[in-house]
C-alpha positions as CSV (number, residue, x, y, z in Angstrom):
1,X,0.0,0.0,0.0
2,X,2.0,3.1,-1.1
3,X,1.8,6.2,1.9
4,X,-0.2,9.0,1.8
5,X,1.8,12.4,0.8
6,X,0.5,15.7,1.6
7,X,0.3,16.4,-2.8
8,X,-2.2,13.2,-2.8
9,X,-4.9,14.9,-0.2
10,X,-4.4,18.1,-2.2
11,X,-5.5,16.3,-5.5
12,X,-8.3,14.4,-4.0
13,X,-9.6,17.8,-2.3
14,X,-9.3,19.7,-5.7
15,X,-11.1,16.7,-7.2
16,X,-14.0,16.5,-5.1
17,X,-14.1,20.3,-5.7
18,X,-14.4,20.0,-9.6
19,X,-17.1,17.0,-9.0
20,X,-19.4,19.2,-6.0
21,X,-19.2,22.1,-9.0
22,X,-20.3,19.5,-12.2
23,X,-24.0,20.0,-10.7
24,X,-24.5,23.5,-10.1
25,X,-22.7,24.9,-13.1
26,X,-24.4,22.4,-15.3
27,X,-28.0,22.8,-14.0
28,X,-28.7,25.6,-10.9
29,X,-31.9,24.9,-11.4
30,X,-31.8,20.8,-11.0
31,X,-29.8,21.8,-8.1
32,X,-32.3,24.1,-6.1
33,X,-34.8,21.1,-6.3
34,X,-32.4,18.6,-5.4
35,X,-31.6,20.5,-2.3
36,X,-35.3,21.0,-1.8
37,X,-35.9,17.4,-2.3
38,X,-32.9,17.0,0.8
39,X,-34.6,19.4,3.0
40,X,-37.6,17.3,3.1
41,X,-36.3,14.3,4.0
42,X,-36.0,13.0,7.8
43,X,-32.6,12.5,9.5
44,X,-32.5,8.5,9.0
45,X,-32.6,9.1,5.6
46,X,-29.9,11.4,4.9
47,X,-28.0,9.5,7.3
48,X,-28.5,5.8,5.6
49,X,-27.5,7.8,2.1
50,X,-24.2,9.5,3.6
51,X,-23.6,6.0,4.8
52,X,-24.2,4.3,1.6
53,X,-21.8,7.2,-0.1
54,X,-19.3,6.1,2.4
55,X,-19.3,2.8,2.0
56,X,-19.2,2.9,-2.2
57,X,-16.5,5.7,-1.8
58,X,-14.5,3.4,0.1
59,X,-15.0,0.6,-2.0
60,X,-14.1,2.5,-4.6
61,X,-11.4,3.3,-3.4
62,X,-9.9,0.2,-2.5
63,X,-10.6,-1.1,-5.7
64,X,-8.2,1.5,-7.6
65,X,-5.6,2.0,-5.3
């Protein structure tokens, strides 16, 4: 497993950067009722869906590196 450098958490923050702007650059509008959609639902919800995104990210992950 090759260590973690300091450049490597940079990259992965300025990718997740680029990704979180795809949406709202694309379509504001799609975003505004996705985030109206998010504000309706409860807390288990959101929870079990950050947990899912976990998970997959992680599997992801592992798979590539």
């Amino acid at each position: 497993m090759a260590i973690m450098t300091w450049q490597s958490l940079w990259v992965a923050l300025a990718l997740v950067l680029v990704i979180e702007g795809v949406l709202p650059f694309l379509s504001p509008l799609g975003l505004r009722k996705a985030y109206g959609h998010i504000i309706q639902m409860d807390d288990r919800s959101l929870r079990l869906y950050g947990l899912i995104s976990m998970i997959a990210g992680a599997v992801l992950l592992s798979l590539v590196s």
